[in-house]
C-alpha distance (Angstrom), angle and dihedral (degrees) to the residues before:
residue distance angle dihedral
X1 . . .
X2 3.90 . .
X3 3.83 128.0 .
X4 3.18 137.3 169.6
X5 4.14 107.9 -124.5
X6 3.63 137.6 -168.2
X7 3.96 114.3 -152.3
X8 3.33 98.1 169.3
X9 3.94 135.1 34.7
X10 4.24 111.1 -109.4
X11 3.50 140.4 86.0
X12 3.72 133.9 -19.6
X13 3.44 89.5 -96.2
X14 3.52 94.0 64.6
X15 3.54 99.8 65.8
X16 3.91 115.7 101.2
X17 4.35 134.5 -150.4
X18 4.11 110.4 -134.3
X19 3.32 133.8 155.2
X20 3.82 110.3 -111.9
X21 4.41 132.2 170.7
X22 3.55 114.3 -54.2
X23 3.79 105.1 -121.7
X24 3.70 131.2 -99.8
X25 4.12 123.9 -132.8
X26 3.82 108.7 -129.7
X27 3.81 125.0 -177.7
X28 3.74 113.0 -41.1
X29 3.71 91.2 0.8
X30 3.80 125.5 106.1
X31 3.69 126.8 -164.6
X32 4.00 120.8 -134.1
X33 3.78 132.2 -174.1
X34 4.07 111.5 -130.4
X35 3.81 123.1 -119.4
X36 4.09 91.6 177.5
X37 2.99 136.8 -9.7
X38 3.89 127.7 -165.1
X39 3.48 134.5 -119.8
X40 4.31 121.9 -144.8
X41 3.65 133.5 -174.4
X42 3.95 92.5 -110.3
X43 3.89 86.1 67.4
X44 3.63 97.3 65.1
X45 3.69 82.7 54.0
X46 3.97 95.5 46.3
X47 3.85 89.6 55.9
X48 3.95 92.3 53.5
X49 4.10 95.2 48.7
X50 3.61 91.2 -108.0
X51 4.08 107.7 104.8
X52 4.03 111.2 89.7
X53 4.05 87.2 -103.0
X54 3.60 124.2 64.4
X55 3.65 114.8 -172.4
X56 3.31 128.2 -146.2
X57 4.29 113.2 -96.2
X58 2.74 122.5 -72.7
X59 3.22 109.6 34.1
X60 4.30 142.6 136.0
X61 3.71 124.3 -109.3
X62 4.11 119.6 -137.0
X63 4.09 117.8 81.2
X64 3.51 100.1 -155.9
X65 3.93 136.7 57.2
X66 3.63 148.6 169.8
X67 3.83 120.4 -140.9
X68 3.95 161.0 154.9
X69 3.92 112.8 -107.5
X70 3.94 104.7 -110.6
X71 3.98 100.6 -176.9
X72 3.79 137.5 -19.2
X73 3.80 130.6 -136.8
X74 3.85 128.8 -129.4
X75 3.67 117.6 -73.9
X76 4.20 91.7 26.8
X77 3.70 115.1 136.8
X78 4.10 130.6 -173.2
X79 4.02 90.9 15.4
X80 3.87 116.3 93.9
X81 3.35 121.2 171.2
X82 4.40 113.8 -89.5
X83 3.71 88.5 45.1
X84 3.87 123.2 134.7
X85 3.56 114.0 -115.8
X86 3.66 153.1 171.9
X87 3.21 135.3 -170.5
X88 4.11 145.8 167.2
X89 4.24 117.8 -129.3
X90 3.95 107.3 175.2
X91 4.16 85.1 -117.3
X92 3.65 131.7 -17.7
X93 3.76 115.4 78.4
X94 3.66 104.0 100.6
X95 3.72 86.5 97.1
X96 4.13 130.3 87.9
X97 3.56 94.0 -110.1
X98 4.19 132.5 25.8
X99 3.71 133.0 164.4
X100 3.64 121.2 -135.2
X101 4.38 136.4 175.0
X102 3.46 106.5 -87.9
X103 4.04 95.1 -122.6
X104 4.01 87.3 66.7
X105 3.95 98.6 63.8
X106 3.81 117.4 87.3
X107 3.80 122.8 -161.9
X108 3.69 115.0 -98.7
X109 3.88 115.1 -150.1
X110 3.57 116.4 -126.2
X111 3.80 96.7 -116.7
X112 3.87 96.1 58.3
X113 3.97 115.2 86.6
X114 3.74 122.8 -127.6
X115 3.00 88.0 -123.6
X116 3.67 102.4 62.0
X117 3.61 85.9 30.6
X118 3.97 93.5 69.7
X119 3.37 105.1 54.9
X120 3.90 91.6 52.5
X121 3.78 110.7 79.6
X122 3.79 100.9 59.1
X123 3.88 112.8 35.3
X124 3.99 90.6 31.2
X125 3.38 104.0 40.6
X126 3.85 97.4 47.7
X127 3.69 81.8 49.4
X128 3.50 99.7 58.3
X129 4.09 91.1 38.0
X130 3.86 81.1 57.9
X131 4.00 96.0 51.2
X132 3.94 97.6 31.3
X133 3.63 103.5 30.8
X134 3.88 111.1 31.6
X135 3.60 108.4 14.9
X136 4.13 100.1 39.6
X137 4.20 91.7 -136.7
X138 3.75 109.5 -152.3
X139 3.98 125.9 -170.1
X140 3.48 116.6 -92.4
X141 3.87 95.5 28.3
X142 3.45 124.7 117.7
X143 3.92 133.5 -116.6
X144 3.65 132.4 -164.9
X145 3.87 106.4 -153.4
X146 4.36 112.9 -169.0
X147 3.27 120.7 -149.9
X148 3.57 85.2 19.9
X149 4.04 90.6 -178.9
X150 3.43 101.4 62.4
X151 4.04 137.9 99.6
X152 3.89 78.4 -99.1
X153 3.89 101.5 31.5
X154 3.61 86.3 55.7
X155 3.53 101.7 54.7
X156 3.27 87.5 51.4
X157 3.61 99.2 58.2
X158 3.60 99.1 42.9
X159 3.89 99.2 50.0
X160 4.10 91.6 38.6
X161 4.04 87.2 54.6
X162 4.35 85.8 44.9
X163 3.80 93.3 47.5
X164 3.99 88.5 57.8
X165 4.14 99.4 -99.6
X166 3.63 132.2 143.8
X167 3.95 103.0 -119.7
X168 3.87 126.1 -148.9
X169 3.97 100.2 -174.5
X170 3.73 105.0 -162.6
X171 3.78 122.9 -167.1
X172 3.83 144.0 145.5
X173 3.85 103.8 -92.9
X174 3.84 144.5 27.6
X175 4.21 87.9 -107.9
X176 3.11 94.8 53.7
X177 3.82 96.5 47.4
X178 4.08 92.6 41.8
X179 4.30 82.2 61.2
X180 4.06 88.0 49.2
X181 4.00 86.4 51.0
X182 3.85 90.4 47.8
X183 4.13 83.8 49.9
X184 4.01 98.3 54.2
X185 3.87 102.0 -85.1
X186 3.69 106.6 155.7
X187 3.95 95.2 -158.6
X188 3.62 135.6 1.3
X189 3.81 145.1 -134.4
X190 4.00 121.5 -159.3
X191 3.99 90.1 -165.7
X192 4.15 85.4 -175.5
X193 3.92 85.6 75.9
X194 3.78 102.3 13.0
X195 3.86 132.7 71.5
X196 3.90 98.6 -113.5
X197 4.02 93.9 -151.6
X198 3.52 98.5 41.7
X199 4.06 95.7 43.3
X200 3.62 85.3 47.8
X201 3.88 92.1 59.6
X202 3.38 90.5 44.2
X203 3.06 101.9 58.0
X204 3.27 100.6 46.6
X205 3.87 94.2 60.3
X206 4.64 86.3 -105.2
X207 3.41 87.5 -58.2
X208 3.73 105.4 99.8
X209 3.40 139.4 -155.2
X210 3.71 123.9 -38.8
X211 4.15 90.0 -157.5
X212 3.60 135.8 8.7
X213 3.99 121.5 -168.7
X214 3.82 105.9 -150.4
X215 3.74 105.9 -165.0
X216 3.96 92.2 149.9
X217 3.75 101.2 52.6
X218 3.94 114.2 -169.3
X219 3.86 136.9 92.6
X220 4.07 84.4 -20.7
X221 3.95 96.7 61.9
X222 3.64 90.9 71.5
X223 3.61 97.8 44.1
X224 3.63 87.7 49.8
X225 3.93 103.4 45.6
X226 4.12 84.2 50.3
X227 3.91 90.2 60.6
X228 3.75 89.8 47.2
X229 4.15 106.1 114.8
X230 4.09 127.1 -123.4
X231 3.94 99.7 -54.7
X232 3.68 100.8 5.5
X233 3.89 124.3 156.0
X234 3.71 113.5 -126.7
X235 4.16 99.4 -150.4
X236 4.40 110.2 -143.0
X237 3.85 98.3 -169.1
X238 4.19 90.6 151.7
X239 3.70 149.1 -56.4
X240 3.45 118.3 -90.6
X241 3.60 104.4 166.2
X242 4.03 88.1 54.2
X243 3.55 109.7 -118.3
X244 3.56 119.4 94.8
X245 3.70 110.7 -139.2
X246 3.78 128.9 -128.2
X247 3.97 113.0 -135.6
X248 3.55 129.9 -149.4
X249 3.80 107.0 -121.8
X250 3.83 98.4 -155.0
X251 4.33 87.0 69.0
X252 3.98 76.0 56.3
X253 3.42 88.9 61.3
X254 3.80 112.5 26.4
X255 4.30 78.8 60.9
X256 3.05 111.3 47.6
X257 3.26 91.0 -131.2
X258 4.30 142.9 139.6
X259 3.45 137.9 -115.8
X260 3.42 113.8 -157.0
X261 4.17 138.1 -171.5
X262 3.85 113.2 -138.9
X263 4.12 94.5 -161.2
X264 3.66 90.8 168.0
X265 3.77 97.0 165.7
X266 4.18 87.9 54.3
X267 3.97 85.8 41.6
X268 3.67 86.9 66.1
X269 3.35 106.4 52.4
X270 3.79 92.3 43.4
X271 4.04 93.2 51.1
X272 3.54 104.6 17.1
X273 4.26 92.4 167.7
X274 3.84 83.5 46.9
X275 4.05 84.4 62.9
X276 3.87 98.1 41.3
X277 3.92 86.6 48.6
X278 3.80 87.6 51.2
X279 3.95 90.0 47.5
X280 4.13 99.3 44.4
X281 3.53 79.7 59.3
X282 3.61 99.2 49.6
X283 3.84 88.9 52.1
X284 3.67 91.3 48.1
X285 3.82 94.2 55.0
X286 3.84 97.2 55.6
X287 4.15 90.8 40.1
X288 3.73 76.1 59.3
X289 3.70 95.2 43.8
X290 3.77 94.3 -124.4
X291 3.77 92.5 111.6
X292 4.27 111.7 49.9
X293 3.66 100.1 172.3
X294 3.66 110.7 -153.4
X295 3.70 123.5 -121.1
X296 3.54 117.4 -154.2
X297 4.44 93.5 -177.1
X298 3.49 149.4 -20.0
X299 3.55 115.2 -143.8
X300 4.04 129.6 -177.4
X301 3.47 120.2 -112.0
X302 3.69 90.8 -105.3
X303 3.82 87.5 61.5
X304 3.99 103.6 52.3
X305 3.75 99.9 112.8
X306 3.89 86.4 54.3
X307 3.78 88.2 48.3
X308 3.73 85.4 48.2
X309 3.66 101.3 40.7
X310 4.72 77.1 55.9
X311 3.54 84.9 58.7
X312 3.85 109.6 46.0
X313 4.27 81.6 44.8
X314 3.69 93.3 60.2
X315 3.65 90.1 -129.3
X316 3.70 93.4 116.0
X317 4.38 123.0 96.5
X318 3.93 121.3 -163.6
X319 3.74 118.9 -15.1
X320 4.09 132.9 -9.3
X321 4.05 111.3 -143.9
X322 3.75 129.5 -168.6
X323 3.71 119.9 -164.4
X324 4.23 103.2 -159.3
C-alpha cells in the first residue's frame, strides 16, 4: 500500500509517498482502508518535532480518518468487514490502509460522505467536549471563538451557534470573518484593526463574554480572558500562534471567572463512551443538516506536504482532506 512517511523531522516538503506492508489485524484490532483522511494544524507541528508526541520514524501524519472495514482480528465483535467507519489514531492515517482497536471506530451512516466524515472527529469533537463537557454551554450565552476561521475556529462557531449561543467570531481579516458570518457567527471582531478586549465589552452591552474558546493562545488570551463577564469560562483548546501566554492570576480572581484545560486527546481515553456519545451526535446533526462542515480542499496523497505547507501559511478555511 502507499503512505505518505516522514523519516526525518523538517518541513512539509520533507515528507515522502512509498509503498510499505499492508497491515495485519491482530486480536481486538480491525484493519480499514481510508477514503479521507484529514489534515490539522498540530500535524505540521508533529512533522517538525515540536507537537507533545513524537512518533517513532517512520511514521504518517493525519489523526483522523474515514473508512470501509477491510478485515477484523480475533476476539472483534459488531465490526465486519464493508462497514463505514471512522475513527481517531494520534498520527498515522494518511496512508491507504491502517489498523486500529476496535473500541475506537464509530459507525458512519450511509448518507454522510467520507469526505465530510474525516474531518469530524478531531476539530468537532474537541469542540463540543469544550462546550458540553468543560465549559457547561447554556442557550442564550455568549461565546467568543479566536481564530474563528480555522479547522478549529470553525467548529467552534458552528456548534456554539447549534447549541443555542450568541457567537462573536473574532479573527484577523474581513475574509476570514465574512466565512464565520456564512457559518452562524452572530457578530464579529477583526482584532487586526480592533481592540479585542474593548470590542468584546462592547459588544456585549459591558457585560462580557460568558465563554471564550482560545485555540490561538498568545498576546490575545489575555485580552480575551479580561473581557470575560462575572463567572465566565475562559476555553484553552491550544496555541496556534506559538507562544504560550502567561496570565495574571488576580483577573482570575477579580472575575470570578474559570480557566479551563480542553485535553481532548486525554479526555478520550479516560471516558471513551463520553466521546462516542459526543460523536453519534455529531453524525446526527449533519444527517439532519444542522451541522455543514466546511471543506476548504481535498488533496491526493501525493499532495499532502502542499496541503500541509496551506495549513502552516494560514491560508487555509474549514477542513483539509486527503483521499490516499
Amino acid at each position: 500500500m502507499k503512505a505518505c512517511l516522514c523519516k526525518t523531522f523538517g518541513p512539509p516538503s520533507s515528507l515522502v509517498v512509498e509503498e510499505i506492508a499492508d497491515p495485519v489485524a491482530g486480536p481486538g484490532e480491525v484493519v480499514v482502508r481510508v477514503k479521507a483522511c484529514a489534515l490539522n494544524f498540530f500535524d505540521t507541528l508533529i512533522i517538525k518535532g515540536r507537537y507533545q508526541y513524537k512518533p517513532e520514524m517512520p511514521f504518517s501524519p493525519s489523526a483522523e480518518f474515514a473508512g470501509v472495514v477491510d478485515q477484523v482480528g480475533s476476539g472483534v465483535e459488531g465490526v465486519s468487514p464493508g462497514d463505514r467507519v471512522i475513527g481517531y489514531m494520534r498520527w498515522g492515517a494518511a496512508r491507504e490502509k491502517v489498523v486500529v482497536a476496535a473500541g475506537d471506530l464509530v459507525s458512519l451512516p450511509d448518507d454522510i460522505s467520507f469526505e465530510v466524515a474525516a474531518g469530524l472527529t478531531v476539530t468537532y469533537g474537541t469542540t463540543l467536549h469544550a462546550y458540553r463537557d468543560r465549559a457547561g454551554l447554556k442557550p442564550g450565552e455568549t461565546v467568543a471563538v479566536l481564530g474563528a476561521s480555522g479547522g478549529v475556529g470553525q467548529a467552534a462557531v458552528e456548534i456554539a451557534a447549534i447549541m443555542g449561543a450568541r457567537v462573536i467570531a473574532c479573527a484577523s481579516s474581513e475574509e476570514k470573518l465574512a466565512f464565520a458570518r456564512s457559518l452562524g457567527a452572530h457578530m464579529t471582531v477583526d482584532y487586526s484593526v480592533e481592540p479585542l478586549k474593548e470590542t468584546l465589552k462592547e459588544l456585549t452591552g459591558g457585560k462580557g463574554v460568558d465563554v471564550v474558546y482560545d485555540p490561538v493562545g498568545g498576546e490575545l488570551s489575555e485580552q480575551a480572558i479580561r473581557a470575560t463577564a462575572w463567572e465566565g469560562r475562559f476555553l484553552v483548546i491550544g496555541f496556534a500562534a506559538g507562544d504560550i501566554p502567561k496570565i495574571p492570576l488576580n483577573i482570575v480572581m477579580l472575575k470570578g471567572c474559570d480557566i479551563r484545560g480542553v485535553f481532548w486527546g486525554a479526555a478520550l481515553d479516560r471516558d471513551p463512551e463520553g466521546h462516542r456519545r459526543n460523536m453519534k451526535e455529531l453524525l446526527s446533526w449533519v444527517s439532519e443538516g444542522k451541522l455543514k462542515p466546511h471543506i476548504h480542499g481535498v488533496y491526493k496523497l501525493e499532495e499532502t506536504a502542499t496541503a500541509l505547507e496551506e495549513i502552516a501559511a494560514r491560508r487555509v478555511q474549514g477542513k483539509v482532506i486527503v483521499t490516499p
